[in-house]
Each structure stands twice: as C-alpha cells, then as structure tokens.
C-alpha positions as CSV (number, residue, x, y, z in Angstrom):
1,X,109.6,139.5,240.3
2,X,107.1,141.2,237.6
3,X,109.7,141.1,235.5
4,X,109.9,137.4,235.6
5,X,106.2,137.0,235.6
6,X,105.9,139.4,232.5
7,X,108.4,137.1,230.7
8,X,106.4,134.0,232.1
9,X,103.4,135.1,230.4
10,X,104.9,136.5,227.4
11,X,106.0,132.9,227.1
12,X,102.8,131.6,227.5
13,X,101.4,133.7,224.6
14,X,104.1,132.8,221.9
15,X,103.5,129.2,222.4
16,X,99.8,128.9,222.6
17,X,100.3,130.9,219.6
18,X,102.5,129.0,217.9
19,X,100.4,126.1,218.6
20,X,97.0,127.0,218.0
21,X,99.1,129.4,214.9
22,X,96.7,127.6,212.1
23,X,93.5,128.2,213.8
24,X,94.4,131.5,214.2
25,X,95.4,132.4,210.9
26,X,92.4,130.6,209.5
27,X,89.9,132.1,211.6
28,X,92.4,136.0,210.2
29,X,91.3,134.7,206.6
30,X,88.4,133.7,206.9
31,X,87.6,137.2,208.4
32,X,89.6,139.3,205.9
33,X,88.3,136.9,202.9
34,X,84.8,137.5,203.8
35,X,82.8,139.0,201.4
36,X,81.8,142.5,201.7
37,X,78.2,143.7,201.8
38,X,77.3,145.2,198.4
39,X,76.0,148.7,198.6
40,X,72.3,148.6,196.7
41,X,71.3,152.0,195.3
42,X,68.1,152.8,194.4
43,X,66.7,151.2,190.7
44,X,65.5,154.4,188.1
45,X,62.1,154.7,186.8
46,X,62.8,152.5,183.8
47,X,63.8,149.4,185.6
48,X,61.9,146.5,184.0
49,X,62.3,144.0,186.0
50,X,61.5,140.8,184.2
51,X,62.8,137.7,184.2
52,X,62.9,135.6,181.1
53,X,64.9,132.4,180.5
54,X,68.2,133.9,179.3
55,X,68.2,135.9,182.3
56,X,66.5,137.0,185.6
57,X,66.7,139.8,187.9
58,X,68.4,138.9,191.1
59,X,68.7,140.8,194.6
60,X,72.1,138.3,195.7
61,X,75.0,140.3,194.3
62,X,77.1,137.5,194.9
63,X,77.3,134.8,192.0
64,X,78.2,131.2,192.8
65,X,78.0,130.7,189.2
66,X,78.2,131.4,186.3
67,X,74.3,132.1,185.3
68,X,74.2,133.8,188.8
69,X,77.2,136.1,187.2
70,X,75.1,136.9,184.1
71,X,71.8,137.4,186.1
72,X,74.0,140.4,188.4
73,X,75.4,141.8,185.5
74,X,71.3,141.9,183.8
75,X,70.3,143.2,187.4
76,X,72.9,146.0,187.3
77,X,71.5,147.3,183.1
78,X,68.3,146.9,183.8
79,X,68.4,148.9,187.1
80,X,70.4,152.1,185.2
81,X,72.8,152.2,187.7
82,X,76.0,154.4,186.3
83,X,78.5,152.3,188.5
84,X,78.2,149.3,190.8
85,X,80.5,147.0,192.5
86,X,80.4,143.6,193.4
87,X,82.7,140.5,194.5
88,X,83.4,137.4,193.4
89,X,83.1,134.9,196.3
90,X,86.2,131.9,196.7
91,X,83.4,129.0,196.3
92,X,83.1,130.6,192.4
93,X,86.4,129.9,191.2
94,X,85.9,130.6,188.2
95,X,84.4,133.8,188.6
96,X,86.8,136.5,187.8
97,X,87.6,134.5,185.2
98,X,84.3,134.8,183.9
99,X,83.6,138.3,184.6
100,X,87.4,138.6,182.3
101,X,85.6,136.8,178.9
102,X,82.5,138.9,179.9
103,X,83.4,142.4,179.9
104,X,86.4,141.7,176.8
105,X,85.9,145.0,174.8
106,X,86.7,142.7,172.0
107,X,84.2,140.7,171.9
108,X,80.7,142.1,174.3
109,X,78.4,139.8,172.5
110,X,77.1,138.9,175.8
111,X,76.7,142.1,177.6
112,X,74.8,143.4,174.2
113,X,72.7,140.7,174.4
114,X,71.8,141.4,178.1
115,X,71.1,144.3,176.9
116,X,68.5,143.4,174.6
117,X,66.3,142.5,177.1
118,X,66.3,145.9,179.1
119,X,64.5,149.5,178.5
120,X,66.5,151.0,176.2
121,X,67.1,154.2,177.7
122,X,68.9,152.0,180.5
123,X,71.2,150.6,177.7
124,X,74.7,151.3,177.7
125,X,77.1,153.1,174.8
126,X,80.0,151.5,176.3
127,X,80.8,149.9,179.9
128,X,84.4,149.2,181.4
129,X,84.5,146.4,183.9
130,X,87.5,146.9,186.1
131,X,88.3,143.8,189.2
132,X,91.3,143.0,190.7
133,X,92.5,139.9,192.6
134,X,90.8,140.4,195.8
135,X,87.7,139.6,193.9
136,X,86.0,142.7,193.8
137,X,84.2,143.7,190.5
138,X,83.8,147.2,189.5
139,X,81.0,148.3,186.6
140,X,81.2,151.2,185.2
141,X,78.3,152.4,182.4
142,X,77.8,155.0,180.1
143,X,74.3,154.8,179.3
144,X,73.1,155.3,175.5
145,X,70.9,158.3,176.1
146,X,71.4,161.0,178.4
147,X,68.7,163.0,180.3
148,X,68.0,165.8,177.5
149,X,67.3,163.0,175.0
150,X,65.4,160.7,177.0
151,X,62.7,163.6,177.6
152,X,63.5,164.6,174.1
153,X,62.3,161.1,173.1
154,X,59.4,160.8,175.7
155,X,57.8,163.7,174.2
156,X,57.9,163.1,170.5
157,X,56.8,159.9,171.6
158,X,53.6,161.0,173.9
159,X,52.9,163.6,170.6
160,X,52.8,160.4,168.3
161,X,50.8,158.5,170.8
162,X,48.3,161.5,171.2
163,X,47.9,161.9,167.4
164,X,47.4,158.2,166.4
165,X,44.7,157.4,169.6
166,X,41.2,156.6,168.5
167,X,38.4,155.8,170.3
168,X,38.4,152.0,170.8
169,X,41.5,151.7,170.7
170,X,42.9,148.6,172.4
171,X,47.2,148.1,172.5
172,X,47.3,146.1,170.1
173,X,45.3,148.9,167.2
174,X,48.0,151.2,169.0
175,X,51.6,149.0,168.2
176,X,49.9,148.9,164.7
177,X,49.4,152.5,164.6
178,X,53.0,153.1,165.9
179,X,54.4,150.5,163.6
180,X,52.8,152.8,160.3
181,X,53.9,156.6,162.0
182,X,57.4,155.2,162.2
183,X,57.6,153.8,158.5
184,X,55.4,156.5,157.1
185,X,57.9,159.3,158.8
186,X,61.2,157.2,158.3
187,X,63.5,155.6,155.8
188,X,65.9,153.1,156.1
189,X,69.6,155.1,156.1
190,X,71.4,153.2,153.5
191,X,74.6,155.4,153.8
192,X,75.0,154.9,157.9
193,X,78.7,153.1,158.7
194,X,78.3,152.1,162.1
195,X,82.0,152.2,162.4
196,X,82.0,156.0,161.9
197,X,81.6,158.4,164.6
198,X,80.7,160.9,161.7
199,X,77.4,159.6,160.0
200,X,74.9,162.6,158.6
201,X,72.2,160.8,161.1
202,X,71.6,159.7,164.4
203,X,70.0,156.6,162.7
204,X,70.9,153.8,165.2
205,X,69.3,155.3,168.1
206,X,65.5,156.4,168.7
207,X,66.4,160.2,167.4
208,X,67.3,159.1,164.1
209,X,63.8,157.8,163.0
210,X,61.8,160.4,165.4
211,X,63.2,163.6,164.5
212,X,65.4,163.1,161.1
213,X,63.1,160.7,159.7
214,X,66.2,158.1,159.2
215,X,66.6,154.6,160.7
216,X,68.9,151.3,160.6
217,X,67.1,148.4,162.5
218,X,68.7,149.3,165.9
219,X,66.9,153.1,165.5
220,X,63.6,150.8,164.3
221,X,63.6,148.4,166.9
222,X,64.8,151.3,169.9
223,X,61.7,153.5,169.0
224,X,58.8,150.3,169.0
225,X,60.6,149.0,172.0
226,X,60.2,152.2,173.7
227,X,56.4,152.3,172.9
228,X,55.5,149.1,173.8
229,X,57.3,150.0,177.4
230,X,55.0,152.3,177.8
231,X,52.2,150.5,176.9
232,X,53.4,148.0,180.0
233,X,53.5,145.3,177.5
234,X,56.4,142.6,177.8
235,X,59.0,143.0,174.9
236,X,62.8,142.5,174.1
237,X,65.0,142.9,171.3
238,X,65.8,139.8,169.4
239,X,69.3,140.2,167.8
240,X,70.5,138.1,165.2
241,X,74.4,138.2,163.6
242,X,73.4,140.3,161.3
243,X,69.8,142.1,162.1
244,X,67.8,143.2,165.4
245,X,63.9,143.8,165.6
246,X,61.2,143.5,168.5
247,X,59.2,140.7,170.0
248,X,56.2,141.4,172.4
249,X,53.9,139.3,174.5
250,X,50.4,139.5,173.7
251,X,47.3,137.4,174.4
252,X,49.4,134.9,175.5
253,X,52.1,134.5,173.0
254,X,55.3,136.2,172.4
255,X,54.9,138.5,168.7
256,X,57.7,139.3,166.3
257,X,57.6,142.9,164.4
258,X,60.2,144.0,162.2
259,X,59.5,147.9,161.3
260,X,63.1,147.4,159.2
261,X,61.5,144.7,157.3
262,X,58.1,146.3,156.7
263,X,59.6,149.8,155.1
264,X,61.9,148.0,152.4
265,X,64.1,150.1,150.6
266,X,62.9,150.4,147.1
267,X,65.0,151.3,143.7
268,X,63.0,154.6,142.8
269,X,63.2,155.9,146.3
270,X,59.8,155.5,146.8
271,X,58.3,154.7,150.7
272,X,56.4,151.8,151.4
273,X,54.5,150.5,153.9
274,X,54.3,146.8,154.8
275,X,52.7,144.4,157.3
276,X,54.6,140.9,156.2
277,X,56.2,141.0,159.8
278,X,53.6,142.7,161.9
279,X,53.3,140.2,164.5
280,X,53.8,137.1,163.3
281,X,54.7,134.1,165.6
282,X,58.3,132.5,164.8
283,X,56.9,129.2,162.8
284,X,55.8,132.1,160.2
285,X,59.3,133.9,160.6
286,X,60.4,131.1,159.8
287,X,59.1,129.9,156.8
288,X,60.7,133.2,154.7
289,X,64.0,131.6,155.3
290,X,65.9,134.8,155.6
291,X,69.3,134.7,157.1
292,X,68.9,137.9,158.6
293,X,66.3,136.2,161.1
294,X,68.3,133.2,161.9
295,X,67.9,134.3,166.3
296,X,69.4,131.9,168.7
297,X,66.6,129.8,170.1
298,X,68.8,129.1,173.3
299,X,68.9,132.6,174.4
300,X,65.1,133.9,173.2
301,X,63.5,131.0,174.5
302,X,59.9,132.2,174.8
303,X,60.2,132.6,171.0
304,X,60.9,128.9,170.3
C-alpha cells in the first residue's frame, strides 16, 4: 500500500512539474542570472573623486549603459584599486560588447583618457580586462608608480614646495612658482622614443623632470598635476593626438598651463623660461592655432 502511494505521489510531482515546468525554470534563471553583489574595497588616499562631464564617479557597479560602463571603469582608476570585478547585467545588451572595444590593447584611447582625469599616481602602466559570457568583468591594473616612487616623488615634491613658499603666498603665486622650478631644473628630452623600453631617461613620468632634470609633456604635465593635487585644486590632463598638458580650476574658471610649451627647445641649447601658456583660458589657446592643442571639446567640456 505505501508503495502505491509513493508512486501516486511521485506521479503527482512529475506532472505538476511538467506543467508548471516554465515557471519553474524561469523563476531557476532568474535566480542563477541574478546579478552578483560587487565586492567594494576600500578607495586609497589619492582618490579624487570628481565628477566632470566626460565622466563621474559612481557607487552602482552595474552599468545599464554605456556612459554608466565608462563612469565604473573611471570609478575603479580613480579609486587605485589593483583588481576589481564587476558584471554586466542582461537589460545592457550591449555591454560586454562594450567592455570588448574598451579594454582593446590595440587601441586604449578611451581608458587613457579616463585616465586623464585621475591622480596620477592612481594611473595605470597597463591594465588587462578579462570577462567571460556569464557577464562578469574582471580589471586587472598595474598602476604607473609603485610605492618607493610615489614617496620618492612626494618628497622631492614637499622639498620644492618648501623652497619656493613665500610669505603671501596664495595658490595661485605657488603653481607659478612650480611652473618656473620645473622649467628652470628641466629640459625637454628630444632623444626619448616612447616605443623603447631602453630610453637614457625616465622622461615621461614625474622622475624624469624631478630627479634627471629631463621631460616630454607627459613627465611635464605628471609633475604640475601632482602639485596642484596637493594644493586641493581641481585639475586634469587635457590630451590632444599629438600633445598633453594641464588644466586647473581657479577663481571660477578652468586654466590651461603647458610647462612643455613654456621651456621651448632652443638651437644653441640654451634654457628658457616662458609664460605664453601660463594660464590662459581656451579662447587664447586658441588663437595660436597650433595643431598640437587641437583637445576634443566633447570630452573636456568645462574647457569649451
């Protein structure tokens, strides 16, 4: 008699399972497909947290679209996180897709852009971006300086900031101040191949121009930015195809400065000292006409 009622029942569960079978494997996907939560660490001392009109910093690590995408992957740089993961939700269908033309190591235009806007000791020498079907995202960064530079840096920079300080100072006698130390101490390294891993100078990053007394614009533009972090004033890189320099807000206007620009290379050797692009606004940029300033207006938009 069991038996019977054992089969009875066993009965009763395969056909209200067969009936109610697309409910149930709904309600199984919908369960399995939901997102996981995103594990948050803590953001490092140099986390800027701005947002500007390119991008903004964001605490929902999962992007409905595409601006959402860019504003996680600006989140992630500008917190210094070495690794972070994150999924693509199914409403974003587009996403890993997206996240694919992103994080191309041929062509990181946009991720080096991103990175224009964040502290540059947060900035990364290289980043691999690894997803897979399911959705989940993967960011993996090798950041630009390590720790024995970064306090290597911090302190040549405090020195500088010790030696130029004057009584009355206010930030703006202290950029200028800054902007001459660099161009009297550094010139512009006309024999650096940034395609070679064997260049006599560490010109493209802030130890070039601090401690070798050589620069290329990045080197330039690493060092002011660096400065004008610490002065708690708002700044990014502007980058054009060619040529990268600083903007800063000041008295209510965004500045451009262009230490590159203002210690010209000259045909005896000689050093010279410049102020032609010591903030100036971008009407003024503008009216030099040089190709090497052509920005894109769409992506530093408080500089339109």
């Amino acid at each position: 008699m069991k038996r019977v009622i054992v089969i009875i029942v066993c009965i009763a569960l395969l056909s209200c399972t067969y009936i109610f079978k697309d409910k149930i494997c709904n309600k199984l996907a919908n369960y399995f497909k939901s997102t996981p939560d995103v594990q948050i660490a803590s953001k490092n001392q140099y986390a800027k947290e701005k947002n500007y009109e390119y991008v903004q910093i964001t605490n929902d690590f999962t992007p409905y679209n595409y601006q959402e995408l860019l504003n996680v992957f600006y989140t992630i740089l500008d917190s210094g996180f070495d690794t972070f993961t994150f999924y693509c939700p199914d409403e974003y269908q587009d996403c890993l897709k997206d996240v694919e033309s992103i994080s191309n190591p041929e062509n990181i235009e946009t991720l080096t852009t991103i990175g224009n806007f964040i502290h540059p000791y947060n900035n990364f020498s290289s980043i691999k971006v690894k997803y897979d079907t399911a959705g989940e995202v993967t960011v993996e960064i090798n950041h630009l300086y390590n720790k024995d530079e970064i306090q290597k840096i911090s302190n040549k920079v405090d020195s500088i900031y010790k030696e130029i300080i004057t009584e009355g100072m206010d930030d703006l006698d202290i950029i200028y101040a800054f902007h001459d130390y660099v161009i009297n101490n550094t010139k512009y390294d006309e024999s650096f191949d940034e395609k070679s891993n064997d260049n006599e100078h560490d010109s493209a990053r802030a130890l070039g121009p601090l401690y070798e007394g050589y620069a290329i614009c990045s080197g330039y533009t690493d060092v002011m930015s660096i400065l004008l972090d610490k002065l708690g004033i708002n700044n990014y890189k502007v980058a054009s195809d060619t040529h990268v320099w600083n903007a800063f807000y000041y008295d209510n206007k965004w500045w451009h400065v262009d230490l590159t620009w203002d210690d010209p290379v000259t045909k005896d050797g000689s050093n010279r000292l410049e102020h032609t692009f010591f903030k100036i606004d971008t009407a003024t940029l503008e009216k030099f006409n040089i190709d090497n300033h052509a920005f894109k207006k769409s992506i530093y938009q408080e500089l339109k």
